[in-house]
N, CA, C and O atoms as CSV, one atom per row, in Angstrom:
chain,resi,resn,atom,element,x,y,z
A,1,UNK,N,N,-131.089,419.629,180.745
A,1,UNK,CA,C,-131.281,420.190,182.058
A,1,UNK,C,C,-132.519,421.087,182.031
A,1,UNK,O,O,-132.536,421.753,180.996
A,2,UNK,N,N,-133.445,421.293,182.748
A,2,UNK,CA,C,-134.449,421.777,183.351
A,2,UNK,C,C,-134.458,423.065,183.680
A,2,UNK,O,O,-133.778,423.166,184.700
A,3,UNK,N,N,-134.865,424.093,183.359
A,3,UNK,CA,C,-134.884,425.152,183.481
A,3,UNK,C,C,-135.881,425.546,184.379
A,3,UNK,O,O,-136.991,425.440,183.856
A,4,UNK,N,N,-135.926,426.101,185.918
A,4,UNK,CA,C,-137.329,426.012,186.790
A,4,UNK,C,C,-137.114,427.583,187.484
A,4,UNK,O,O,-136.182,427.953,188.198
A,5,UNK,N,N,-138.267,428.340,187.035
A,5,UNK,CA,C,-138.288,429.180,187.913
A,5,UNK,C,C,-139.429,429.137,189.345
A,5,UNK,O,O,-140.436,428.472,189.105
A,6,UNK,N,N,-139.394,429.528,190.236
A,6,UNK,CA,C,-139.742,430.072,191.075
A,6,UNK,C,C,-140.291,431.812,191.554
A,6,UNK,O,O,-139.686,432.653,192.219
A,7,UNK,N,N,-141.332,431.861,191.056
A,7,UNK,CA,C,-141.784,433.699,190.945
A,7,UNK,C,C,-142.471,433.885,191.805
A,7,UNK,O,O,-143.489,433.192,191.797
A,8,UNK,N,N,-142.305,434.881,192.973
A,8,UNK,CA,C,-142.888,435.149,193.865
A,8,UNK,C,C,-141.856,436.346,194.823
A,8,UNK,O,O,-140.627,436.289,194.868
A,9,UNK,N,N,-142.685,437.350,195.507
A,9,UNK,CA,C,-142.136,438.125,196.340
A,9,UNK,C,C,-141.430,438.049,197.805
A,9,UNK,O,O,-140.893,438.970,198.420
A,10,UNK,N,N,-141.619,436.387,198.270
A,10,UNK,CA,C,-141.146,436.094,199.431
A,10,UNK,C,C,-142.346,435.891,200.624
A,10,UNK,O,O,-142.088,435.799,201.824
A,11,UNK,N,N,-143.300,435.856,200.212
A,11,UNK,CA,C,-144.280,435.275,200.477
A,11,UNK,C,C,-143.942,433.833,201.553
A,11,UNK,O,O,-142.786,433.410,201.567
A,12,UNK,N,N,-144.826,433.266,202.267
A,12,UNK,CA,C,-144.813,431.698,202.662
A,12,UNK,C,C,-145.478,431.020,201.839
A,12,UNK,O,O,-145.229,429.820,201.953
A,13,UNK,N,N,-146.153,431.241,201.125
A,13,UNK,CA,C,-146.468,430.512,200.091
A,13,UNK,C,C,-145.587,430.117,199.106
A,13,UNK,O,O,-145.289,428.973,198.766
A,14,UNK,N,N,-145.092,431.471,198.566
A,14,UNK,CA,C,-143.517,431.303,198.002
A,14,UNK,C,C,-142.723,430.418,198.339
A,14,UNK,O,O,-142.169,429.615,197.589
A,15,UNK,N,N,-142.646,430.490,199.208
A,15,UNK,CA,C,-141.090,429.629,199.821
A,15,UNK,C,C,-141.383,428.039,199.848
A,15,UNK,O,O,-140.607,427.110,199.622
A,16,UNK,N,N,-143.075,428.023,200.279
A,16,UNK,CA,C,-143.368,426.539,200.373
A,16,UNK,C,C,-143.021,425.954,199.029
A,16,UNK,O,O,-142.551,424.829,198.856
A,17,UNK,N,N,-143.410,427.168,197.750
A,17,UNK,CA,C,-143.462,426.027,196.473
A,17,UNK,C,C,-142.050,426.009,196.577
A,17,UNK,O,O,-141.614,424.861,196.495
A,18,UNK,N,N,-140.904,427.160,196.777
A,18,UNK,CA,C,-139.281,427.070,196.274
A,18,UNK,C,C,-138.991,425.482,196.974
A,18,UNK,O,O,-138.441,424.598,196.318
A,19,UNK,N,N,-139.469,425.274,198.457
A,19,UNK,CA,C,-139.299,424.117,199.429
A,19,UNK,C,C,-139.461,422.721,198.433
A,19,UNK,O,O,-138.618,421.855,198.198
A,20,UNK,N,N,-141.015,422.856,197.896
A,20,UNK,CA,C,-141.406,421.868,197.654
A,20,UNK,C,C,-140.989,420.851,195.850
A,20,UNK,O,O,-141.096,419.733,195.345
A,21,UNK,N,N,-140.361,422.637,195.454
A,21,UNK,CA,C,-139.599,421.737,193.696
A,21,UNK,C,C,-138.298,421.274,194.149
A,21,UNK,O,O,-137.754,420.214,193.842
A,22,UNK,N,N,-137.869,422.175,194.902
A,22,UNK,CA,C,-135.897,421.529,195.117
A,22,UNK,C,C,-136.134,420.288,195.860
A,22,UNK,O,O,-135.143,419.568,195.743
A,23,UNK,N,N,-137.375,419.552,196.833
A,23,UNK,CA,C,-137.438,418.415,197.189
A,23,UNK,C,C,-138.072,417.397,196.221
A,23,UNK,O,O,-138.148,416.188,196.440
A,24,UNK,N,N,-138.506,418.022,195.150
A,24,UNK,CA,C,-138.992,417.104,194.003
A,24,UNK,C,C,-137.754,416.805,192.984
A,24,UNK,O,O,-137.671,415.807,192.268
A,25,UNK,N,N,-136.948,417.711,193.050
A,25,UNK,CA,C,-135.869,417.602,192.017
A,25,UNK,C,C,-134.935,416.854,192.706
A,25,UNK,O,O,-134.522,415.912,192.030
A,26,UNK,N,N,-134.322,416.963,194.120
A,26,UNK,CA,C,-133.519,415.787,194.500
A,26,UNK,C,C,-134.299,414.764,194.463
A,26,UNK,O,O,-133.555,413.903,193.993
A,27,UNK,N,N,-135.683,414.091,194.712
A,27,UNK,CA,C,-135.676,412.709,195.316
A,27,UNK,C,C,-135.942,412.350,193.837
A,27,UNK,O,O,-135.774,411.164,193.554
A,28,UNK,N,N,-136.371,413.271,192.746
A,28,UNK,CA,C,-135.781,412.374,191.424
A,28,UNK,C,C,-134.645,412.228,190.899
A,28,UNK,O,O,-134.559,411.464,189.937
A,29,UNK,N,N,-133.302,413.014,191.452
A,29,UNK,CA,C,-132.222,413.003,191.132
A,29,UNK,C,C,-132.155,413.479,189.581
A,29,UNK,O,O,-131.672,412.677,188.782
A,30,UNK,N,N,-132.623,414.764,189.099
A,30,UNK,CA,C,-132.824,415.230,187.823
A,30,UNK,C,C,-132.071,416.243,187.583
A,30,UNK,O,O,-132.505,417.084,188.370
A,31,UNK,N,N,-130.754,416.979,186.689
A,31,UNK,CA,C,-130.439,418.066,186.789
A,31,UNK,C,C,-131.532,419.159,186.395
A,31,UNK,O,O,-132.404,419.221,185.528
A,32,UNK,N,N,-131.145,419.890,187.298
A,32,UNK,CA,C,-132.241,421.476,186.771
A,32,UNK,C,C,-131.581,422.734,187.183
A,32,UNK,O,O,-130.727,422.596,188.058
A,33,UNK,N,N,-131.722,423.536,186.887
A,33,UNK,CA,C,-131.163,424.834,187.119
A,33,UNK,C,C,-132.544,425.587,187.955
A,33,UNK,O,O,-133.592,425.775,187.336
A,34,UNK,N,N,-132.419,425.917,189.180
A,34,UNK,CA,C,-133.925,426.384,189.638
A,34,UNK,C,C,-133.105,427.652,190.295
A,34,UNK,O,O,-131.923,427.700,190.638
A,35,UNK,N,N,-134.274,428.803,190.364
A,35,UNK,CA,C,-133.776,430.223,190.286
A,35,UNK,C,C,-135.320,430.692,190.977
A,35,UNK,O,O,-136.394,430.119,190.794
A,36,UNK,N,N,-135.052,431.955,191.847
A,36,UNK,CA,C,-136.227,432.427,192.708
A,36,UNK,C,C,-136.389,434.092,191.946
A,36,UNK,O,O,-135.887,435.157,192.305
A,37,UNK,N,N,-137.112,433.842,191.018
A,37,UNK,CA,C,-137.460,435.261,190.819
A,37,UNK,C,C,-138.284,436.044,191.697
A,37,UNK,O,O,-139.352,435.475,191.921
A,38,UNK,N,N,-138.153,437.168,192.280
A,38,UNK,CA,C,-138.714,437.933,193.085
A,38,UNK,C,C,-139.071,439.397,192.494
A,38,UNK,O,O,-140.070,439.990,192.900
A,39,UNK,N,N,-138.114,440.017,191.405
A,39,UNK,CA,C,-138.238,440.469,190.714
A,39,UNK,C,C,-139.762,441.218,190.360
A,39,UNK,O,O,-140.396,440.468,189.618
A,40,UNK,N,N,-140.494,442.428,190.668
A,40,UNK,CA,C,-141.547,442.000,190.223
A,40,UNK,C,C,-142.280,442.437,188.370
A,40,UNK,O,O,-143.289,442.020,187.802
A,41,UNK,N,N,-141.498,443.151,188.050
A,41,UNK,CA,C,-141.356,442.948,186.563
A,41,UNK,C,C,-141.071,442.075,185.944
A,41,UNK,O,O,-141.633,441.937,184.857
A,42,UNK,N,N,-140.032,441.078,186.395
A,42,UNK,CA,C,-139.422,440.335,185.756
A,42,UNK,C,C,-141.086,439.306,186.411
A,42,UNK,O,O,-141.607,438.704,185.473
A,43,UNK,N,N,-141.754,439.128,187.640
A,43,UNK,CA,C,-142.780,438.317,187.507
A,43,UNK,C,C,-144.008,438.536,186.653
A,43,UNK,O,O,-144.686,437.646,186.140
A,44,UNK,N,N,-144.200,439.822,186.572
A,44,UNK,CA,C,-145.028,440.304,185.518
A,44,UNK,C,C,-145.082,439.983,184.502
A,44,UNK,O,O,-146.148,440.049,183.889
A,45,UNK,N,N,-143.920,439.501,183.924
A,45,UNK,CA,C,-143.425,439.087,182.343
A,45,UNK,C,C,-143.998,437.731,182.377
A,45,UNK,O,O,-144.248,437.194,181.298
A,46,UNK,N,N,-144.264,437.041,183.598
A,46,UNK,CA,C,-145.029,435.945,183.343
A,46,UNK,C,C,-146.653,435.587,184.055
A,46,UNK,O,O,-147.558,434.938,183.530
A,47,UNK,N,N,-146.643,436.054,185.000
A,47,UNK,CA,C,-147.881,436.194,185.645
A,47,UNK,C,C,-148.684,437.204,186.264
A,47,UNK,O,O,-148.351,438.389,186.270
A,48,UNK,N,N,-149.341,436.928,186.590
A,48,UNK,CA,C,-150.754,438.299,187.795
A,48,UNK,C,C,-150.399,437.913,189.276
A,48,UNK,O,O,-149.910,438.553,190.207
A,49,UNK,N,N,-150.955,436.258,189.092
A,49,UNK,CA,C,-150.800,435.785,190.534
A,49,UNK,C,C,-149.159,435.139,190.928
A,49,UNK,O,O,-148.644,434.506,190.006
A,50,UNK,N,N,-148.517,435.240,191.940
A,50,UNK,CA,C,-147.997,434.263,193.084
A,50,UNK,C,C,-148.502,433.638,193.922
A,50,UNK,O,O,-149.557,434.000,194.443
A,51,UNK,N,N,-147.875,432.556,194.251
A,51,UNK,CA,C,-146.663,432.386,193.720
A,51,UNK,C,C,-146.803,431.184,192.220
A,51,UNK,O,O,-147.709,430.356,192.118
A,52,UNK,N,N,-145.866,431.346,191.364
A,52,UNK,CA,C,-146.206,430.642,190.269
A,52,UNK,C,C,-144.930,429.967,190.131
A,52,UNK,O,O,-143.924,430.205,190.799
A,53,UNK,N,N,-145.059,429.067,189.167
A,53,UNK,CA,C,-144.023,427.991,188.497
A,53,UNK,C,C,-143.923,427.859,187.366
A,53,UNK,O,O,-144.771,427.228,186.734
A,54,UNK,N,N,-142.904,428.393,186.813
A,54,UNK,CA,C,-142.213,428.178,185.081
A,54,UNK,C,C,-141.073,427.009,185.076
A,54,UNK,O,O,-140.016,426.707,185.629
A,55,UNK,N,N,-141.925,426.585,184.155
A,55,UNK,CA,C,-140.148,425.242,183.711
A,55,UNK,C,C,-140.303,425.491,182.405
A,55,UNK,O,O,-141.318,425.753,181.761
A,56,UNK,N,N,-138.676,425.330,181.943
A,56,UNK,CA,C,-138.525,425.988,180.429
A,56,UNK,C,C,-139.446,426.590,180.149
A,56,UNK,O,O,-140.298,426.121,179.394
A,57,UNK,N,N,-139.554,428.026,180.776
A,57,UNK,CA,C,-140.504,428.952,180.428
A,57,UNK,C,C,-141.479,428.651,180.101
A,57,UNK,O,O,-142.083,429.348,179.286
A,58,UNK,N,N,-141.866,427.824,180.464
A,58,UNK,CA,C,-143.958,427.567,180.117
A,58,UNK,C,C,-144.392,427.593,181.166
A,58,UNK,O,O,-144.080,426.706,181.960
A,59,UNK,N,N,-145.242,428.600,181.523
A,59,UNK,CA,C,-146.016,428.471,183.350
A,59,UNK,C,C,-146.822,427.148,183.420
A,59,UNK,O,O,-147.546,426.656,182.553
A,60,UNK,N,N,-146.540,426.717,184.588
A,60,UNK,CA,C,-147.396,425.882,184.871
A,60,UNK,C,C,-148.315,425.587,185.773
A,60,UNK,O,O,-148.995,424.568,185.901
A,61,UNK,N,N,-148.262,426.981,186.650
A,61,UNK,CA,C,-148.853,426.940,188.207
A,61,UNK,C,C,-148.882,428.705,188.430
A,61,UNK,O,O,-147.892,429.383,188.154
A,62,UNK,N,N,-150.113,429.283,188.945
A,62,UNK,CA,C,-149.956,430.460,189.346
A,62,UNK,C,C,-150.691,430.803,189.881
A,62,UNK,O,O,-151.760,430.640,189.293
A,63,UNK,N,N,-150.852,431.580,191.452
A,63,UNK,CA,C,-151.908,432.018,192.166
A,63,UNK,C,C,-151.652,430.358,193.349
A,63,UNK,O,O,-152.702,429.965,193.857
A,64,UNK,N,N,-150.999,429.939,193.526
A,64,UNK,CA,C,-151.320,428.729,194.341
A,64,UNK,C,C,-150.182,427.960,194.506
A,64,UNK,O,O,-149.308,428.392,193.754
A,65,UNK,N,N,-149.663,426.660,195.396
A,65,UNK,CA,C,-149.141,425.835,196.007
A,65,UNK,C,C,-149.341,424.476,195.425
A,65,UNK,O,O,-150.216,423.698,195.806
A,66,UNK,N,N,-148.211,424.164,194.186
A,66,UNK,CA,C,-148.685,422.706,193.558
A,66,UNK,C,C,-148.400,421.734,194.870
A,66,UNK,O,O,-147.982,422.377,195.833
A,67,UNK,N,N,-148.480,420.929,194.998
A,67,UNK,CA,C,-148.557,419.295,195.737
A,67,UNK,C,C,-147.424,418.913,194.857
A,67,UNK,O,O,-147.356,419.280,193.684
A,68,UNK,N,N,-146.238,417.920,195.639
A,68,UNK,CA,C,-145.249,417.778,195.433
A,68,UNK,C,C,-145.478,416.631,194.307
A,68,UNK,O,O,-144.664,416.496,193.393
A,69,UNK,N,N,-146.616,415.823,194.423
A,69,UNK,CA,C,-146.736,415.171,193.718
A,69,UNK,C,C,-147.396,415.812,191.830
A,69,UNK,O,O,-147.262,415.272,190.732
A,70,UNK,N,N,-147.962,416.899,192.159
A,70,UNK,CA,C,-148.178,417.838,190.515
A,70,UNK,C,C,-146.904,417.969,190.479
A,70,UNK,O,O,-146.441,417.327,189.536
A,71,UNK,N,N,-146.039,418.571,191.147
A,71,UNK,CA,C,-144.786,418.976,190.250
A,71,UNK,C,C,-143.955,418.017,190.069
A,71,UNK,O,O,-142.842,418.178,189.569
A,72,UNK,N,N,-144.348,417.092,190.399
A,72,UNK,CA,C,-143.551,415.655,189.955
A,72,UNK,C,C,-143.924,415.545,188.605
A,72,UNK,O,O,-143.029,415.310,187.792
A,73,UNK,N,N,-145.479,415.715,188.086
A,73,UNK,CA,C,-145.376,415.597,186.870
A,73,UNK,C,C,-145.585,416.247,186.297
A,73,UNK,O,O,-145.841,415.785,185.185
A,74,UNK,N,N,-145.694,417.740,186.385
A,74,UNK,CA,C,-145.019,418.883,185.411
A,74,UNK,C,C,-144.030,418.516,185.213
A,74,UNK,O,O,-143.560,418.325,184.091
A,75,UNK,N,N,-143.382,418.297,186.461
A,75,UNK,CA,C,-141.677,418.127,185.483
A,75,UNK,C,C,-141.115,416.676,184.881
A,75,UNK,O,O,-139.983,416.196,184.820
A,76,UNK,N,N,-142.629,416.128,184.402
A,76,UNK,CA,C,-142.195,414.795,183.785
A,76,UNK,C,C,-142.742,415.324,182.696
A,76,UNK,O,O,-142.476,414.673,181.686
A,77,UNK,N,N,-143.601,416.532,182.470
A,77,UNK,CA,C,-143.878,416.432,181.401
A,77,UNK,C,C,-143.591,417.543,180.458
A,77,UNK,O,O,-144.265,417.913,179.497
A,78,UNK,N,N,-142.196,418.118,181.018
A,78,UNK,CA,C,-141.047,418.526,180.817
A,78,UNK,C,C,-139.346,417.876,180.282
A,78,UNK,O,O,-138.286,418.156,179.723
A,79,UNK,N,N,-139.889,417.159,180.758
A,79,UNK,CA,C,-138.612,416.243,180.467
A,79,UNK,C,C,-138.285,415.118,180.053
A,79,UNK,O,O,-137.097,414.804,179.987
């Protein structure tokens, strides 16, 4: 299972990426555990910019809005 965070303060940018992995993770039908850190220490511990994207703790996106189709394959190349 997939470990995916979501780091960001609540932003619309934020929300677009939270929007845009939980619609990448159903239409692949993949288990993942996805979680919205807002936290901002706890975002600090991984980035500068929001909104960003960790899967199994390796960032993979920060300061910006992946395309549903990048996080299709971050998280292929995750899993």
């Amino acid at each position: 299972m997939l470990n995916i965070k979501v780091l960001g303060t609540g932003c619309a940018k934020c929300r677009a990426l939270e929007k845009n992995v939980r619609q990448v993770v159903d239409r692949l039908g993949i288990e993942a555990q996805i979680s919205k850190v807002s936290n901002l220490d706890e975002i600090l511990a991984y980035v500068l910019l929001t909104p960003a994207l960790v899967i199994n703790e390796r960032v993979k996106a920060s300061g910006r809005v992946p395309s549903p189709a990048e996080i299709e394959r971050l998280i292929a190349e995750e899993n």
